[in-house]
C-alpha positions in Angstrom: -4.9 -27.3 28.4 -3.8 -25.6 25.1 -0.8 -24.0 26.5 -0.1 -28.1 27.8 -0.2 -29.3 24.6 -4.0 -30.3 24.4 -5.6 -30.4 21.0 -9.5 -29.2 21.3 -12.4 -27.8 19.0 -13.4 -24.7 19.6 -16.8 -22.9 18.2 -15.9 -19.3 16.2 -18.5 -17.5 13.8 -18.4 -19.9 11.0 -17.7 -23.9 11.8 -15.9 -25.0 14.9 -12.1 -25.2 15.1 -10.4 -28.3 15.8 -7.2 -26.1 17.1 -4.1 -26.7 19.3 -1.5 -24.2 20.0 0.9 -22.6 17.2 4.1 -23.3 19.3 3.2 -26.4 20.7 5.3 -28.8 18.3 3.8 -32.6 19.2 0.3 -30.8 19.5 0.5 -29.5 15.8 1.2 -33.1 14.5 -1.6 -34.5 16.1 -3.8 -32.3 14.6 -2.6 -33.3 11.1 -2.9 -36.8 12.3 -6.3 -36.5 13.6 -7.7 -35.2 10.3 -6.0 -37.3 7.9 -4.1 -34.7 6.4 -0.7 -34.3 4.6 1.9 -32.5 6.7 2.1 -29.8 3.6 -1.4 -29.0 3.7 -2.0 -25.6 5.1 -4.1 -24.9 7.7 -5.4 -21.1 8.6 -4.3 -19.7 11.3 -7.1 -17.9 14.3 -5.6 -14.5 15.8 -6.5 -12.1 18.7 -5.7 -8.3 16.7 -3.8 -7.0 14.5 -0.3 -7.1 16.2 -0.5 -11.0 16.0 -1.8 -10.6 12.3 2.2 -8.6 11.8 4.1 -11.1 13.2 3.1 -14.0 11.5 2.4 -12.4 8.2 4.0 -9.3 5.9 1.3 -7.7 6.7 -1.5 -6.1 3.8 -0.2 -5.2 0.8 -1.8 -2.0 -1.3 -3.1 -3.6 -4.6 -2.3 -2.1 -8.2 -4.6 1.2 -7.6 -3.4 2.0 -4.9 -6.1 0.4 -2.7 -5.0 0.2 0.8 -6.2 -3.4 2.1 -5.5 -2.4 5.6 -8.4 0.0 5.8 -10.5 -3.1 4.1 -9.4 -5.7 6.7 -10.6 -2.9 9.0 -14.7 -3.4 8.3 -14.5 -6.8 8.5 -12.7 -8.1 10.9 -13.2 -9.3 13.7 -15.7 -11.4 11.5 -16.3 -14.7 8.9 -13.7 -14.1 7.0 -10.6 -16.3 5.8 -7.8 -13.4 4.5 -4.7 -15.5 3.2 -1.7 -13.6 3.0 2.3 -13.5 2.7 3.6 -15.3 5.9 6.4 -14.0 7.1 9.3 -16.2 9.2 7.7 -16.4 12.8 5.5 -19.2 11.2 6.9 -22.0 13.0 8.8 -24.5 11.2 6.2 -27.7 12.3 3.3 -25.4 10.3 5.2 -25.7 7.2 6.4 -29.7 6.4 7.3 -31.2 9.9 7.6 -34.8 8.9 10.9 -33.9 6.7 12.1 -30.7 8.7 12.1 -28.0 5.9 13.1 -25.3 7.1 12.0 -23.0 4.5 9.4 -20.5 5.0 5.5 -20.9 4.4 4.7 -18.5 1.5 1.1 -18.0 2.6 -1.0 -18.5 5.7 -4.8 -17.9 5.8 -5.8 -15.8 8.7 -8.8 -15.6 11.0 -9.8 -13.6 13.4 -13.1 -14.9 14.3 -16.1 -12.4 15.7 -17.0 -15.4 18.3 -16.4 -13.9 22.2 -15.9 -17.3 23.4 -13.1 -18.3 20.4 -11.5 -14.5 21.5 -11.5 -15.1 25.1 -9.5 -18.3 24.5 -7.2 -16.5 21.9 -6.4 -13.9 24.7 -5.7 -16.0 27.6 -3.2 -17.8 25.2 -1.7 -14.4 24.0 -0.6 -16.2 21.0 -2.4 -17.7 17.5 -3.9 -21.3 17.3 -3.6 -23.5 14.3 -6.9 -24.7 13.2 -8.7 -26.5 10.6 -13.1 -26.8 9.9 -15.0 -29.2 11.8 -18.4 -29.6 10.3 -20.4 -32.7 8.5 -22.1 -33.6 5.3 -25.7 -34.4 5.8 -28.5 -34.2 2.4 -25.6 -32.3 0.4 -25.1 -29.7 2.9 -22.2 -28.8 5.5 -23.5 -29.0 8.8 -22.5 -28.5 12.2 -22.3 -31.5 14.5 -23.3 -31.4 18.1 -20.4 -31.6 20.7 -21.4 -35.5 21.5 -20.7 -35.8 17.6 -17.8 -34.4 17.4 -16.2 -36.4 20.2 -17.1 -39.7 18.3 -15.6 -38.0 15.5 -12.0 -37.9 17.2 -12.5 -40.9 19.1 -8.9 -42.1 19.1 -7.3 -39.5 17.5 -6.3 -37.6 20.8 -8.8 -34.9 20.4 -8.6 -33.5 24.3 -11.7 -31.2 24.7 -14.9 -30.1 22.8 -16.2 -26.5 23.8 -20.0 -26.8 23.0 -22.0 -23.8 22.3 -25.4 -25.5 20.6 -27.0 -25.3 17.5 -25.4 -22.7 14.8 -26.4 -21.7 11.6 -23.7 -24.2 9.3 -21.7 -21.5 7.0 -17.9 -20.9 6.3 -15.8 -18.2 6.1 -15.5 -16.3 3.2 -11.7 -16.6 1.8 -10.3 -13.5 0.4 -6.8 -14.0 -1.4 -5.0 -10.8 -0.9 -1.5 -11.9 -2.4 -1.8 -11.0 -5.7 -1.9 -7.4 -7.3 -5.8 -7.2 -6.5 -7.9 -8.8 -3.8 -9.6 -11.7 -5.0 -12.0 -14.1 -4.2 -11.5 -17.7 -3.4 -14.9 -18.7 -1.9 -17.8 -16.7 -1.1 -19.5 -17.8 2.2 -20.8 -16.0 5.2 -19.1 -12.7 4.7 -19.8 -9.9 2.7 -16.7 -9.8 -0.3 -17.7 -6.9 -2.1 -15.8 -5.2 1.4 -12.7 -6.3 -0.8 -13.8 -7.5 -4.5 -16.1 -5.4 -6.2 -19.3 -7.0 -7.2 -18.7 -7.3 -10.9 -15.9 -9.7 -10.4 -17.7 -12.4 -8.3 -21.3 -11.6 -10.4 
């Protein structure tokens, strides 16, 4: 269905993913459409390895010590983690502003390769990256994770295709990790471990 164009939610290790394929042009503005959002918003993008994570980015840069964040990326992923980094030209144009038809590249792209079998298996059969945005709900102050009936009365309307429904998880983002800048640094703390990149003094 993805690789027709379909635009589904997908569970991963964090919140579920309302995705559609990277390629897939009409796809990518429905998912904008579907969530309300500005065409210049970026969205992160879910991988299958490494090899996917060098074409679509420049790839991990060593920070001002010398620190090589390859090795870093290493112990976490796969796993909940959210590693924005410099995209490089393979992003597809309609992932950057496809309502006025810049051509020029995204600067960043946050990347994700989630530590979810299912979420991999899909990745794999794809053999390329899915866009993808958060799907969760706010209940008593707190993010939560909607059942699958939930989610499709969520989308009602808004073209949303399939819902892959895994049950009850624990409701918890990624953690983001901006590794752009000279040092790794930490955008928002969440289900995994940052002091793998950022050393504990600087989130204390």
């Amino acid at each position: 269905m993805l690789k027709e164009g379909a635009m589904g939610i997908l569970p991963t290790d964090t919140y579920p993913a309302l995705v559609c394929d990277i390629e897939a042009r009409k796809a990518v503005e429905r998912l904008y459409a579907a969530k309300g959002m500005e065409p210049t918003k970026q969205l992160s993008i879910l991988v299958r390895n490494y090899s996917d994570i060098n074409t679509y980015t420049l790839g991990f840069p060593s920070t001002e010590m010398g620190q090589d964040t390859f090795r870093l990326a290493r112990r976490a992923l796969p796993g909940p983690y959210t590693l924005i980094l410099h995209a490089s030209k393979a992003m597809p144009k309609q992932c950057v502003d496809f309502l006025t038809g810049k051509s020029k590249s995204r600067k960043t792209v946050g990347v994700r390769m989630p530590g979810d079998a299912l979420c991999q298996a899909v990745l794999q059969e794809l053999e390329r990256p899915l866009l993808s945005t958060s799907v969760h709900v706010e209940a008593e102050g707190e993010l939560e994770i909607p059942e699958g009936a939930v989610m499709m009365d969520m989308f009602a309307g808004r073209g949303l295709d399939f819902v892959v429904d895994c049950g009850t998880r624990i409701a918890q983002g990624s953690t983001i990790i901006d590794l752009t800048e000279r040092e790794p640094a930490l955008i928002r703390r969440g289900k995994g471990d940052p002091s793998i990149f950022v050393s504990e003094l600087a989130y204390a």
